[in-house]
DOKOLTOR-44270 format. One line per field, with one value per residue (C-alpha): x, y, z; residue number from 1; residue in one letter. Coordinates in nm, 4 decimals, m for minus. Each point is the difference from the previous one (the first is absolute). Example, Ala and Ser with C-alpha at 12.3 -4.5 7.8 and 13.67 -1.06 7.14 Angstrom:
REM DOKOLTOR-44270
xx 1.2300/0.1370
yy m0.4500/0.3440
zz 0.7800/m0.0660
seq 1/2
type A/S
This chain:
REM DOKOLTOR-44270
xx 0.0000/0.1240/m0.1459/0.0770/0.1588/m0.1684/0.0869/m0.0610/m0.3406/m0.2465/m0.3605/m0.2763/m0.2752/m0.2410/0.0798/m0.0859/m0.3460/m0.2832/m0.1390/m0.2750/m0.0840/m0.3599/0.0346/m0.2471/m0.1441/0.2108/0.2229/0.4488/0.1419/0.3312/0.3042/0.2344/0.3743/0.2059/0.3406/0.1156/m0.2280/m0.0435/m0.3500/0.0098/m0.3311/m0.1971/m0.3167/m0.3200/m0.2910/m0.3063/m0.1888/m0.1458/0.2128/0.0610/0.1708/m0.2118/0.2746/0.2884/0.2951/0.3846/0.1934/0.2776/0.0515/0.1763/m0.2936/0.0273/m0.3318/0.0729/m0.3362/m0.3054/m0.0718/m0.0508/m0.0914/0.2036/m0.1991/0.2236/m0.1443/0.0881/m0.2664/0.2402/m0.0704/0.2580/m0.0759/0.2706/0.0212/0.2052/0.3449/m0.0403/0.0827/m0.0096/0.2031/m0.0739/0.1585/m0.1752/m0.2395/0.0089/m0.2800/m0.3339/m0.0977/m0.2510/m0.0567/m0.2967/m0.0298/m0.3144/0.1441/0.2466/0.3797/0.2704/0.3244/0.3038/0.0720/0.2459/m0.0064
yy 0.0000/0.3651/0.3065/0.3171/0.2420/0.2133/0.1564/m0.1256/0.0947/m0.1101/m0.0301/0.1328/m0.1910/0.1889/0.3608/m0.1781/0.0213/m0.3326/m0.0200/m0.2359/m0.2417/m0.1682/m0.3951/m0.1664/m0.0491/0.1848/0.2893/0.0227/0.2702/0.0890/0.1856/0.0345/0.1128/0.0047/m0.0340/m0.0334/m0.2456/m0.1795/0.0160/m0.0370/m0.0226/m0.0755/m0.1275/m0.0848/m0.1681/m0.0228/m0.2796/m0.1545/0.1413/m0.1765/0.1511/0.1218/m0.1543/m0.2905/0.1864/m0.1332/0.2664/m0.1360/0.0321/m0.0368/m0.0086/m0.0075/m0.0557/0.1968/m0.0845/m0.1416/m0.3204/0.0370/m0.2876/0.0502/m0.1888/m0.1117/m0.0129/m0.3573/m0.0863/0.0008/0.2186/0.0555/0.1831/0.2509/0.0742/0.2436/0.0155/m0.2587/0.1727/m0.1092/0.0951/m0.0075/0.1342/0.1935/m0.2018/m0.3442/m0.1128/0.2690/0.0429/0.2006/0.0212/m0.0442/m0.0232/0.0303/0.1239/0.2487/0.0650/0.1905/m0.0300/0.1164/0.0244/0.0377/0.0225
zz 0.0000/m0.1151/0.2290/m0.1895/0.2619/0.1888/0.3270/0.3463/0.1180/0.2400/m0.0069/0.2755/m0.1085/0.1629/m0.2008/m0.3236/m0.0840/m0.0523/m0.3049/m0.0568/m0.2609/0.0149/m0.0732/m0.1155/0.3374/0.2989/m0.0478/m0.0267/0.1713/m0.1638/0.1148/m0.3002/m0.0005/m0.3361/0.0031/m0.3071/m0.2186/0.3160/0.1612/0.3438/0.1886/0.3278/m0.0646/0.2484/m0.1467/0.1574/0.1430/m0.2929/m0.2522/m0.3590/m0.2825/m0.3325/m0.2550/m0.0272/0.0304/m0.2236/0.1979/0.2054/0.3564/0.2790/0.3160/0.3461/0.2509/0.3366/0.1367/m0.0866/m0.2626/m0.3630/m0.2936/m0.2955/m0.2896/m0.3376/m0.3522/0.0330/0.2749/0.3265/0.2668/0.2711/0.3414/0.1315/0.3808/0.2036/m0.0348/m0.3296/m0.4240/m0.2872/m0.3000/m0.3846/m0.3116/m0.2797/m0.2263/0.1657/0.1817/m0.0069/0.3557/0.1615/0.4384/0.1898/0.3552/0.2766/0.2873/m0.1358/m0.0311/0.0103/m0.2680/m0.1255/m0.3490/m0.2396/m0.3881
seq 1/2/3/4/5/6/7/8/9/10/11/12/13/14/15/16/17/18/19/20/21/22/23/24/25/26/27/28/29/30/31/32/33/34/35/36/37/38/39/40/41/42/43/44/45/46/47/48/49/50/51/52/53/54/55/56/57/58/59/60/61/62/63/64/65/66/67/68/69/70/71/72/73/74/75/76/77/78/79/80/81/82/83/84/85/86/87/88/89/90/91/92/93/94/95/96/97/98/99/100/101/102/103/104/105/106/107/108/109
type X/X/X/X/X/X/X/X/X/X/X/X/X/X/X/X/X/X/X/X/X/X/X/X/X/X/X/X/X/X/X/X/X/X/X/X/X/X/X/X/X/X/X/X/X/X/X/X/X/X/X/X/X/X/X/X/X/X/X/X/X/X/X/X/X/X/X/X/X/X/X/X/X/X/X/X/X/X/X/X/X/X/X/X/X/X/X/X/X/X/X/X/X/X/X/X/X/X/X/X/X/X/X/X/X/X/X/X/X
């Protein structure tokens, strides 16, 4: 992996604003930081969240609380709890989230 330079920098999470993104059923709340092409976000979805499309973006995601169902094109689902990630490069396997109690993650892509 390359990471373009940049300068050191730190993040408070709570000066950067929550944007949300309706699903469809429940509701994302981002908090996006560029740096770079990277995307770096925390992300909360709501109890009873499920993303509105399959998503071919890759990503590097890390649950810091909560449980979320990450359903594959292919039929699999797998369940992330606290402290668990998953990783996946760009166009492999679409994916899209759900989860019924609600989450919290760390992204990067």
């Amino acid at each position: 992996m390359v990471i373009a330079s940049f300068p050191f920098q730190t993040i408070d999470w709570t000066s950067i604003p929550r944007e949300e993104h309706k699903g469809e059923t429940g509701i994302a709340y981002w908090q996006t930081q560029m740096v770079n092409d990277i995307r770096v976000r925390r992300v909360e979805y709501s109890a009873g969240y499920k993303a509105d499309h399959w998503c071919s973006k890759g990503h590097i995601l890390f649950c810091m609380e909560g449980t979320m169902n990450t359903e594959l094109a292919d039929g699999r689902t797998l369940q992330l709890s606290k402290n668990m990630c998953y990783f996946v490069g760009d166009n492999n396997e679409a994916h899209r989230s759900f989860t019924d109690t609600g989450c919290q993650l760390f992204i990067v892509d």
